[in-house]
Residue, then its C-alpha position, 0 to 999 in steps of 0.5 A: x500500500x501506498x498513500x496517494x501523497x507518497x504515490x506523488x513523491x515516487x512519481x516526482x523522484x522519477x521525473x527527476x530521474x528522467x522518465x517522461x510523464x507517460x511512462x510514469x503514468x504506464x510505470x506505476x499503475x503496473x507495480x502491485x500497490x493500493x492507493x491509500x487516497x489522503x482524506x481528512x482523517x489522515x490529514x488529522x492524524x498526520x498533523x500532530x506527528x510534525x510536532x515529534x517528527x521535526x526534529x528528525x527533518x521528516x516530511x509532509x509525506x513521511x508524516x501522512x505515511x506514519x499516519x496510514x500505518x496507524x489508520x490500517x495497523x499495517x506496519x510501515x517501512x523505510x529505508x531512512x534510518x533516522x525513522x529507528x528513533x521514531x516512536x510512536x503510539x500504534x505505528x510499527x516502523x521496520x527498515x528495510x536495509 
């Protein structure tokens, strides 16, 4: 699963990387993942977390992340290694390198 948020992030990382808006549009649809569509509830949830996460410089979208893996009980992965200081209520985090 992903959030549409961080859907936006990996299509941006592409461009970045070269890839056209097409194949970004035909690439991803492809790969084996739920779009979590970023409603109020996420959004709510979200918000608070910038206060216990900033100081680990993460994003809008590594917050609405955090926040999918508390609405779903799923547990959350990152290859970002400052996530291991995290720890929140209901949000399990496991790394993934």
């Amino acid at each position: 699963m992903i959030t549409s948020v961080n859907l936006a992030e990996v299509a941006t990382q592409l461009l970045r990387e070269a890839f056209t808006p097409d194949e970004v549009r035909t690439l991803l649809p492809e790969m084996p993942l739920s779009v979590i569509p970023v409603e109020e509830k996420l959004a709510y949830q979200a918000a608070p977390y910038d206060n216990y996460t900033r100081k680990f410089g993460l994003s809008l979208g590594d917050r609405v992340c955090l926040a999918a893996g508390w609405a779903t009980g799923y547990t959350v992965l990152t290859a970002d290694k400052t996530w291991k200081k995290i720890n929140l209520d209901n949000v399990t985090i496991k790394l993934i390198r």
